[in-house]
BADREN-903209 format. One record per residue (C-alpha): z, y, x; residue number from 1. Coordinates in Angstrom, 3 decimals, decimal comma. Example, Ala and Ser with C-alpha at 12.3 -4.5 7.8 and 13.67 -1.06 7.14 Angstrom:
<pts>
<pt up="7,800" north="-4,500" east="12,300" nr="1"/>
<pt up="7,140" north="-1,060" east="13,670" nr="2"/>
</pts>
This chain:
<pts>
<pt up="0,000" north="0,000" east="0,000" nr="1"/>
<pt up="-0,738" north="3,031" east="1,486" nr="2"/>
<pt up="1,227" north="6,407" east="1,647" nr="3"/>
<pt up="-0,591" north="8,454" east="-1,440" nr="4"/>
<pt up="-0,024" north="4,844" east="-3,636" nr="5"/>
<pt up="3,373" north="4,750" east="-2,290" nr="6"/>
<pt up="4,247" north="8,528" east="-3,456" nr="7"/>
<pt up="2,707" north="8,023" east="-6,867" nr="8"/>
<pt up="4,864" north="5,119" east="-7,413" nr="9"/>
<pt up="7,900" north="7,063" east="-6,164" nr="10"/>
<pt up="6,552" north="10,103" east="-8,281" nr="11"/>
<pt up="6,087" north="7,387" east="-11,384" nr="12"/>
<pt up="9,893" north="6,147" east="-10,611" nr="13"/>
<pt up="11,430" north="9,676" east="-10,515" nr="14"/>
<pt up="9,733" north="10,510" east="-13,705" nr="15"/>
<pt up="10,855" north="7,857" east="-15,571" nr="16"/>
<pt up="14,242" north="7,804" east="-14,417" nr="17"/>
<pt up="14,375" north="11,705" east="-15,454" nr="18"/>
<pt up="13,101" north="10,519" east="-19,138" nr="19"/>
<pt up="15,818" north="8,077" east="-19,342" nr="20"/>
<pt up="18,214" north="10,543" east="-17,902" nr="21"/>
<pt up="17,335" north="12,801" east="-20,993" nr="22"/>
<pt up="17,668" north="9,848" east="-23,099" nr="23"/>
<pt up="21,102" north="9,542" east="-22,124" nr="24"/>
<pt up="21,494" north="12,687" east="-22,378" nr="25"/>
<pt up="20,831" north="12,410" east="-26,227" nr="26"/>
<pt up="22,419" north="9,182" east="-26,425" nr="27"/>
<pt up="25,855" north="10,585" east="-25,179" nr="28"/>
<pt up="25,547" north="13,860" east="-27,571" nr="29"/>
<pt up="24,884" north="11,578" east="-30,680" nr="30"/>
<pt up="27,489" north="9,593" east="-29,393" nr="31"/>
<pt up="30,210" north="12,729" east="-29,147" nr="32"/>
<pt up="29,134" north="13,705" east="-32,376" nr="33"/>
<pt up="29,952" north="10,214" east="-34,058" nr="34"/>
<pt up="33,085" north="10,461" east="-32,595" nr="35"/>
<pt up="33,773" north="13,898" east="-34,036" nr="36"/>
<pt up="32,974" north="13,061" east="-37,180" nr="37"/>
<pt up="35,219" north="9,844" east="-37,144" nr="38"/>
<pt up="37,855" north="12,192" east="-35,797" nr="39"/>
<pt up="37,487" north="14,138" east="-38,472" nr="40"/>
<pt up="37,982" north="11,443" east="-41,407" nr="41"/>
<pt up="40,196" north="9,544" east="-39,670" nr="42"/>
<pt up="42,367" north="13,101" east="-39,871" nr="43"/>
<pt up="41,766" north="13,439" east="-43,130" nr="44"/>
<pt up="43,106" north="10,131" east="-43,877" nr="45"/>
<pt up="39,825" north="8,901" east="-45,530" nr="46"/>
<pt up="39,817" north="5,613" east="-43,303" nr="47"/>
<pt up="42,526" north="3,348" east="-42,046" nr="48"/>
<pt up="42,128" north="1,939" east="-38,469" nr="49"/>
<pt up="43,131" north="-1,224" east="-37,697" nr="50"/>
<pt up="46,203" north="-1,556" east="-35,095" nr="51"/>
<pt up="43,852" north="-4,366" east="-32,744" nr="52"/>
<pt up="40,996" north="-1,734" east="-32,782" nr="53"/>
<pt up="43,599" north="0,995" east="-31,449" nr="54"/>
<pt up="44,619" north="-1,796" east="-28,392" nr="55"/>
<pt up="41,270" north="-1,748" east="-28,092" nr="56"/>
<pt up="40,410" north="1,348" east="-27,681" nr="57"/>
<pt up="43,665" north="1,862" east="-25,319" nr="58"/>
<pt up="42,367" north="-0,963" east="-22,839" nr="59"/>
<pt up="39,174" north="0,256" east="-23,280" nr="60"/>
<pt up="39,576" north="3,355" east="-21,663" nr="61"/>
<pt up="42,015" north="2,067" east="-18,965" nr="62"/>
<pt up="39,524" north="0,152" east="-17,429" nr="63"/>
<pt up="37,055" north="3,116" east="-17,813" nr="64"/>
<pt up="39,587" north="5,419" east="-15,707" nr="65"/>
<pt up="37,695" north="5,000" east="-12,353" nr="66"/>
<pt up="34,049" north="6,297" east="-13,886" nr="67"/>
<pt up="33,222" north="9,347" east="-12,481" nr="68"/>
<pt up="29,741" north="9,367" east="-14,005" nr="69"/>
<pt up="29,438" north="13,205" east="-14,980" nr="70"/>
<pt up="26,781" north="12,068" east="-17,720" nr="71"/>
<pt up="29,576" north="9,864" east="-19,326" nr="72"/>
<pt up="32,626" north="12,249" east="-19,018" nr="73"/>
<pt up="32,168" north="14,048" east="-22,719" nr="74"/>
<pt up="31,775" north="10,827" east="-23,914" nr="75"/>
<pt up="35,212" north="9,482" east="-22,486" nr="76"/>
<pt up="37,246" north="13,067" east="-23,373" nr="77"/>
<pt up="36,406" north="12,711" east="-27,155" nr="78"/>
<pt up="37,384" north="8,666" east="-27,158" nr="79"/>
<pt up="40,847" north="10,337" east="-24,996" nr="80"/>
<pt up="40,996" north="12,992" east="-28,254" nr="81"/>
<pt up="39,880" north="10,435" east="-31,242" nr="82"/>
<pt up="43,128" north="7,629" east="-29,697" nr="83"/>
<pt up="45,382" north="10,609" east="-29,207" nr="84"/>
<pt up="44,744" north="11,456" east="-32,926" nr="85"/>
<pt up="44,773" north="7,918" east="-34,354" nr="86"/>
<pt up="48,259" north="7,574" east="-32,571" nr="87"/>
<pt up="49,534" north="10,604" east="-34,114" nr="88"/>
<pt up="48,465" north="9,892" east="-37,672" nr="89"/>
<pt up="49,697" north="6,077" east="-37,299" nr="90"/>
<pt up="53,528" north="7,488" east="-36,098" nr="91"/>
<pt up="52,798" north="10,372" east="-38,796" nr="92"/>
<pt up="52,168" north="7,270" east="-41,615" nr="93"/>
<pt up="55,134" north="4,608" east="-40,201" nr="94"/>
<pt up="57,268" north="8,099" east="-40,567" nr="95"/>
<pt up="55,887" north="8,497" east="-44,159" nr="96"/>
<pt up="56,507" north="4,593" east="-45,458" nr="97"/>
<pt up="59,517" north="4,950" east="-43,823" nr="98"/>
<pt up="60,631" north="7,645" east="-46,227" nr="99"/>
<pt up="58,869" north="6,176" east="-48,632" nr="100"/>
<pt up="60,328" north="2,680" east="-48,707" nr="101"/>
<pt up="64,018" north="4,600" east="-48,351" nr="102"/>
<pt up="62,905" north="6,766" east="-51,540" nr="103"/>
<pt up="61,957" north="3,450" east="-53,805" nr="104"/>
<pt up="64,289" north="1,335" east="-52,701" nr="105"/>
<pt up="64,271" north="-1,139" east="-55,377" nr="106"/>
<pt up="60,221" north="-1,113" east="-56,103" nr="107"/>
<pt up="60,903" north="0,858" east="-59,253" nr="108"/>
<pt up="58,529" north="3,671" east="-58,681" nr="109"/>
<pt up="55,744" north="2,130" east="-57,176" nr="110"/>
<pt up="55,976" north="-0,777" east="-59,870" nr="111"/>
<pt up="55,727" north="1,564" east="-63,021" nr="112"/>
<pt up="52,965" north="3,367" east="-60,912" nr="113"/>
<pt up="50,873" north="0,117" east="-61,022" nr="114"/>
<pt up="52,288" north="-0,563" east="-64,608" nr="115"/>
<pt up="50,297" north="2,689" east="-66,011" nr="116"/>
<pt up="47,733" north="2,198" east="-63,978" nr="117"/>
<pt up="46,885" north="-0,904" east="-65,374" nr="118"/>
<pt up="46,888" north="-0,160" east="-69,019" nr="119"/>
<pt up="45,798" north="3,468" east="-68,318" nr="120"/>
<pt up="42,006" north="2,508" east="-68,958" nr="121"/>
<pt up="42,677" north="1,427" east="-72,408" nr="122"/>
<pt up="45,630" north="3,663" east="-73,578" nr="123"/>
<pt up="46,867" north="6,974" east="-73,412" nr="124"/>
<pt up="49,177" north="7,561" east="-71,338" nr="125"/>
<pt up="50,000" north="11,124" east="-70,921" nr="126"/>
<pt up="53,256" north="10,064" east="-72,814" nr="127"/>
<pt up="54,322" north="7,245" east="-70,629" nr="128"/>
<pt up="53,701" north="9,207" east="-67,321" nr="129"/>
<pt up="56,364" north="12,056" east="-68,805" nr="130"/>
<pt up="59,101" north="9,053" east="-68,813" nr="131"/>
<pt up="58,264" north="8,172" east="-65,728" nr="132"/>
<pt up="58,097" north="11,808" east="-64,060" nr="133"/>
<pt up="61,521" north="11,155" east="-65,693" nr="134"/>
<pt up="61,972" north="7,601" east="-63,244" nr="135"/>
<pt up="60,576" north="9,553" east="-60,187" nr="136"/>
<pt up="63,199" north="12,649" east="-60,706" nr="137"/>
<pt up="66,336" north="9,933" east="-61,308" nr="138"/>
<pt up="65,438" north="8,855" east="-57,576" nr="139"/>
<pt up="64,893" north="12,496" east="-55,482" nr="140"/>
<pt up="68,410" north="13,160" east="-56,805" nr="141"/>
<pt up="71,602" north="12,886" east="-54,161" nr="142"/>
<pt up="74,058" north="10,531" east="-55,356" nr="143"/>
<pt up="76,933" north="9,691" east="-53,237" nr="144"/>
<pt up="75,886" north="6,147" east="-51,708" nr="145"/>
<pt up="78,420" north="4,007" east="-53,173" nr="146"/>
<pt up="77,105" north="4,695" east="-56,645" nr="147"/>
<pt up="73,218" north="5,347" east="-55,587" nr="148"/>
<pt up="72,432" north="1,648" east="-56,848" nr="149"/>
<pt up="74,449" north="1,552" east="-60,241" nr="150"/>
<pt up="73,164" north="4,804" east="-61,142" nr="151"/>
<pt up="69,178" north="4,686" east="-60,093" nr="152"/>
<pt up="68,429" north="1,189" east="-61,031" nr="153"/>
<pt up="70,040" north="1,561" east="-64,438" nr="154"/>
<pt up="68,771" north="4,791" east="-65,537" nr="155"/>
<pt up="65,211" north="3,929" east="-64,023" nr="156"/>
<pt up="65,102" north="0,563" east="-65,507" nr="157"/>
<pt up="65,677" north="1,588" east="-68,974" nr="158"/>
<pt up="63,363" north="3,712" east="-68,767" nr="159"/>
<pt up="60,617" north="1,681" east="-67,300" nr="160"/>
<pt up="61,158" north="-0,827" east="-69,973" nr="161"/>
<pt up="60,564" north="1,724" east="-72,515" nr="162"/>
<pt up="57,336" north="2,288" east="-70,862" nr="163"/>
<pt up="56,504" north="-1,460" east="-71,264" nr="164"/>
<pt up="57,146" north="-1,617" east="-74,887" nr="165"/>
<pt up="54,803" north="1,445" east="-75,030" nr="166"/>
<pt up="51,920" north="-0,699" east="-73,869" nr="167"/>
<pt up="52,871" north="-4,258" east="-75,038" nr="168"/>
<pt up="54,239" north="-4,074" east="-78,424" nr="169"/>
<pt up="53,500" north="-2,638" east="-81,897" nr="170"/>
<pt up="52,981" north="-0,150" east="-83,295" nr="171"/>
<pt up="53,532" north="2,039" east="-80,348" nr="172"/>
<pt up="50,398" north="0,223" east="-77,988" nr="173"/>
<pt up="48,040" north="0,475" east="-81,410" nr="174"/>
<pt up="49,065" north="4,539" east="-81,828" nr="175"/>
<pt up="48,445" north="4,976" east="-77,858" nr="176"/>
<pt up="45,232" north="3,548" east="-78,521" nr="177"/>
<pt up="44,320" north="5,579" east="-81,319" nr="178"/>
<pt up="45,206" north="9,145" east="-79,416" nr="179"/>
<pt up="42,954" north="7,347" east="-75,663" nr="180"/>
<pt up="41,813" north="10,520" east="-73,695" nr="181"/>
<pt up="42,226" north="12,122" east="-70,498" nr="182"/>
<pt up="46,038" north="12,245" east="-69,733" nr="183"/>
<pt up="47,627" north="15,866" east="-70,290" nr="184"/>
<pt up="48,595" north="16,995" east="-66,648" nr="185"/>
<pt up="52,682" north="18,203" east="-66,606" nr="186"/>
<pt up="53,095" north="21,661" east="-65,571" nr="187"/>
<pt up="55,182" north="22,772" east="-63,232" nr="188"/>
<pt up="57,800" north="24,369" east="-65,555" nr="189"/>
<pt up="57,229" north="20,833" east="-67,490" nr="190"/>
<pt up="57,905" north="19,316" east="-64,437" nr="191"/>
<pt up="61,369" north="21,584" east="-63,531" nr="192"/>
<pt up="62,765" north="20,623" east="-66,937" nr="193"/>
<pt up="62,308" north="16,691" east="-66,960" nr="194"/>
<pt up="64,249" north="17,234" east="-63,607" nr="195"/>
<pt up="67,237" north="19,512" east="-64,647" nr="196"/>
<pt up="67,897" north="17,198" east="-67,535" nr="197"/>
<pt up="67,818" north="14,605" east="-65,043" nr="198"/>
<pt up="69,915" north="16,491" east="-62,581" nr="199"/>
<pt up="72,694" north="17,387" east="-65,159" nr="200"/>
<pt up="73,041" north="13,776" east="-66,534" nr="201"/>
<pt up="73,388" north="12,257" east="-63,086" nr="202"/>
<pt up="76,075" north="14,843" east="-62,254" nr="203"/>
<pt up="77,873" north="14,223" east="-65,097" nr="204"/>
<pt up="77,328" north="10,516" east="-64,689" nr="205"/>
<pt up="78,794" north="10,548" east="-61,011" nr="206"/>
<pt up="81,692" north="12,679" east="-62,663" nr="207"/>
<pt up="82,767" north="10,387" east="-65,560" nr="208"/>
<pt up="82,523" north="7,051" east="-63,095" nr="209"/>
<pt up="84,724" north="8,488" east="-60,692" nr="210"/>
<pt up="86,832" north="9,835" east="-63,374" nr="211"/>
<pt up="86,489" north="6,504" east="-65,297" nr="212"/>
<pt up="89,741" north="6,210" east="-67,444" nr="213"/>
<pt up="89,739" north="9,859" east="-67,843" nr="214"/>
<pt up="86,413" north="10,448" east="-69,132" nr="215"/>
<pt up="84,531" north="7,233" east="-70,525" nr="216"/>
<pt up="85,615" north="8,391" east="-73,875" nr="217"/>
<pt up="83,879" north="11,934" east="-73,434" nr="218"/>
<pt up="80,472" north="10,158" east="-72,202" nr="219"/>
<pt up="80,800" north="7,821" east="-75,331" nr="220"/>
<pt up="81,314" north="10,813" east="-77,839" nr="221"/>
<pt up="78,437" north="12,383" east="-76,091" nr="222"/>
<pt up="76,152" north="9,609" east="-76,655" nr="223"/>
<pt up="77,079" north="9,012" east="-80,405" nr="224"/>
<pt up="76,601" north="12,703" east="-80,962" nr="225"/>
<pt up="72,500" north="12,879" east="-79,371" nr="226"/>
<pt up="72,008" north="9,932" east="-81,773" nr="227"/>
<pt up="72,919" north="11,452" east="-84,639" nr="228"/>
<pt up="71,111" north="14,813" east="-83,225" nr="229"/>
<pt up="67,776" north="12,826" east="-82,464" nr="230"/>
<pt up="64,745" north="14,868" east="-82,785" nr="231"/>
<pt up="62,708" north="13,785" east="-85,114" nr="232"/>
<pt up="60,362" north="16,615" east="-84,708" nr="233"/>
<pt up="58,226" north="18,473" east="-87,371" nr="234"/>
<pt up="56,393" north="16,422" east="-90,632" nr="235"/>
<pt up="53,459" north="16,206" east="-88,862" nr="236"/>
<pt up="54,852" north="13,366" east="-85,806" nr="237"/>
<pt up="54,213" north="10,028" east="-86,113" nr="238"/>
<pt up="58,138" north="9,047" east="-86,914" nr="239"/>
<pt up="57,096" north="5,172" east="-85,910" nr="240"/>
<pt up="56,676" north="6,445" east="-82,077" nr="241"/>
<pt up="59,583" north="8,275" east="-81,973" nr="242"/>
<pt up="61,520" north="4,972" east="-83,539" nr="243"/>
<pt up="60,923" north="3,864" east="-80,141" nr="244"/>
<pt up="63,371" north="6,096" east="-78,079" nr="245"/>
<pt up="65,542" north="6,005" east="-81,198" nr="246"/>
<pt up="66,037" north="2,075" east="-80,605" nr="247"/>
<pt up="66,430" north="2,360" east="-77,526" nr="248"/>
<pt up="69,028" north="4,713" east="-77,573" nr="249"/>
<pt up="71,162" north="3,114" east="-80,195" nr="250"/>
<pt up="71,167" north="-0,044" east="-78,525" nr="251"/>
<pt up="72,559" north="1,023" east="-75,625" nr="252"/>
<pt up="75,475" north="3,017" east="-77,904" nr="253"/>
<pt up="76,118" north="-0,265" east="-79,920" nr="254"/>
<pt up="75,898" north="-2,875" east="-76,936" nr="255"/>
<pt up="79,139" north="0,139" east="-75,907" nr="256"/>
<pt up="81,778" north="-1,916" east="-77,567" nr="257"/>
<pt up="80,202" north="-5,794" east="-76,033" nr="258"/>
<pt up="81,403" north="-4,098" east="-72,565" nr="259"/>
<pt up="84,216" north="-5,176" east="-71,016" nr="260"/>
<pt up="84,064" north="-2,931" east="-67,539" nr="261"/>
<pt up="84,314" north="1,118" east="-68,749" nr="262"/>
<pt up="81,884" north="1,673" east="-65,907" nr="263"/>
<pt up="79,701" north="0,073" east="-67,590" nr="264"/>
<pt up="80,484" north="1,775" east="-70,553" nr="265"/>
<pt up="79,564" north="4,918" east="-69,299" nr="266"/>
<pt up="76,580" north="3,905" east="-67,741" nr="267"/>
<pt up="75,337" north="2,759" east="-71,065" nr="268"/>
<pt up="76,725" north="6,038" east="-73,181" nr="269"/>
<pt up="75,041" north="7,979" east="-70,420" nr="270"/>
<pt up="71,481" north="6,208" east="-70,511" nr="271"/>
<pt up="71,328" north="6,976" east="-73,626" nr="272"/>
<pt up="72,328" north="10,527" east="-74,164" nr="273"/>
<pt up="69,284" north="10,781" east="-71,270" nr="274"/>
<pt up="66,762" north="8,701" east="-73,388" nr="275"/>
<pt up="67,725" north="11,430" east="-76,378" nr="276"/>
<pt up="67,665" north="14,476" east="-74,391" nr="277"/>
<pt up="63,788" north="13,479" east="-72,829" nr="278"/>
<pt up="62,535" north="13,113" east="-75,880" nr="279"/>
<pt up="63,930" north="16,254" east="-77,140" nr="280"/>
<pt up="62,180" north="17,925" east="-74,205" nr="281"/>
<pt up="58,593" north="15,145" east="-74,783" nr="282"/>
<pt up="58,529" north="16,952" east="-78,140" nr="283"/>
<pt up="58,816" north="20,669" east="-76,792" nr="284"/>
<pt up="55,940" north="19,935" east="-74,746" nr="285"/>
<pt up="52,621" north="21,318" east="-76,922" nr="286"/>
<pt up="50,103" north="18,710" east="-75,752" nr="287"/>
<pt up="52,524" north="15,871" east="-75,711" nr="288"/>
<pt up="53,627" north="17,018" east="-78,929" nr="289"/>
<pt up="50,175" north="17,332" east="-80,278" nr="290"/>
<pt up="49,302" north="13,463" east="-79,183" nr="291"/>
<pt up="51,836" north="12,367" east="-81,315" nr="292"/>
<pt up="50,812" north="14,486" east="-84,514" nr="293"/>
<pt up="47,251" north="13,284" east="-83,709" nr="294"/>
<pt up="48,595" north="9,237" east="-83,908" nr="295"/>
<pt up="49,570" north="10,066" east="-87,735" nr="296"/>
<pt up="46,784" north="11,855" east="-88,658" nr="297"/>
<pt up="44,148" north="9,132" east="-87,497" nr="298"/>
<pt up="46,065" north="6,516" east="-89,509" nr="299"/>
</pts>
């Protein structure tokens, strides 16, 4: 080969080695801005990366250290920033179901969640989410620890099950049926009462049971007396929906006397002066109190 072959071919050789350069050169930008963008959702918590893939990604760049490759760097400083931010929203999320699994400490929230979700595609349930903004308030409030359990799992529970005879028995699941639209969002002044009522029956709760044989006979009285002040609301309620949280409340008043321990006494006298004082408040509501009008008047 002679020298003008041999500089063509060298000529050839640098020429296509600077095409593939630029190649690169696109290859690593697309690659930066994939990783950019994946920064971005993962940030915005619209994907979930798996632990092994974070490993991965650790080792991955470990054994990358040593590349000095000036082409490659961007590449490598936006894998550095994408880890550093999957780290930080992974100890940001433990944090979260940390707090999380501390606040719903007995699966009552999250199991009423998935309770109206399940029915919500058939029934209305603008009513049964109010009962259980009611359920959600019973468990941001401080209660001294000793009583925490008592207190949260019986005045959530009750409640809950109310919710489940909304969906499951008749007439109520029928009249949900009848009134099926887009659920009636609380607002926040809605949401501030359901809590203060919430608030001042837990405080007087913690009061009477640490007070017990000095006031189980006021929370008794107290019951008895929102019974026979039940709101029935206007003529134009459906009465049969309403019989619901009337039941329910009078149970707990009569099954008063089958208790042996007053703590439990209390506990059920004070359930149910809540049960009567949230539906008071369901029927001061306008839109909640216009669902109900609307189940009598498509009977």
């Amino acid at each position: 080969m002679n020298n003008s072959a041999k500089e063509e071919l060298l000529e050839n050789v640098e020429e296509d080695l600077k095409e593939l350069r630029e190649e690169a050169k696109i290859i690593v930008e697309l690659q930066k801005l994939f990783l950019q963008i994946l920064r971005q959702l993962t940030l915005s918590h619209q994907i979930n990366i798996n632990e092994n893939l974070i490993k991965n990604l650790e080792n991955f760049l470990k054994d990358k250290e040593e590349i000095n490759e000036e082409l490659f760097r961007p590449v490598f400083q936006e894998l550095k920033k994408l880890l550093d931010d999957i780290c930080a929203l992974r100890d940001s999320k433990q944090k979260e179901m940390a707090i999380e699994k501390e606040f719903d400490k007995w699966r009552i929230v999250s199991s009423t969640k998935k309770l109206i979700e399940k029915f919500s595609p058939s029934y209305d349930v603008s009513i049964p989410t109010f009962f259980f903004e009611a359920i959600k308030a019973v468990h941001r409030h401080e209660i001294p620890e000793e009583l925490r359990e008592k207190i949260v799992k019986k005045l959530s529970l009750e409640i809950r099950s109310l919710i489940q005879e909304m969906f499951i028995k008749d007439p109520y699941m029928g009249l949900l049926k009848k009134v099926k639209d887009k659920p009636v969002k609380l607002e926040e002044k809605e949401l501030k009462a359901i809590n203060n009522i919430v608030r001042e029956r837990i405080d007087s709760l913690i009061y009477s049971l640490k007070n017990v044989d000095r006031n189980w006979k006021d929370s008794i009285l107290s019951a008895q007396f929102s019974l026979e002040a039940f709101n029935w609301g206007s003529a134009k309620t459906e009465k049969r929906f309403l019989q619901l949280f009337y039941q329910k409340a009078k149970r707990l008043v009569e099954s008063i006397n089958d208790e042996t321990k007053l703590e439990n006494k209390i506990l059920n006298a004070e359930t149910a002066t809540l049960i009567c004082e949230l539906t008071n408040q369901l029927l001061k509501v306008p839109k909640l109190r216009m669902k109900i009008e609307e189940m009598k008047s498509k009977i």
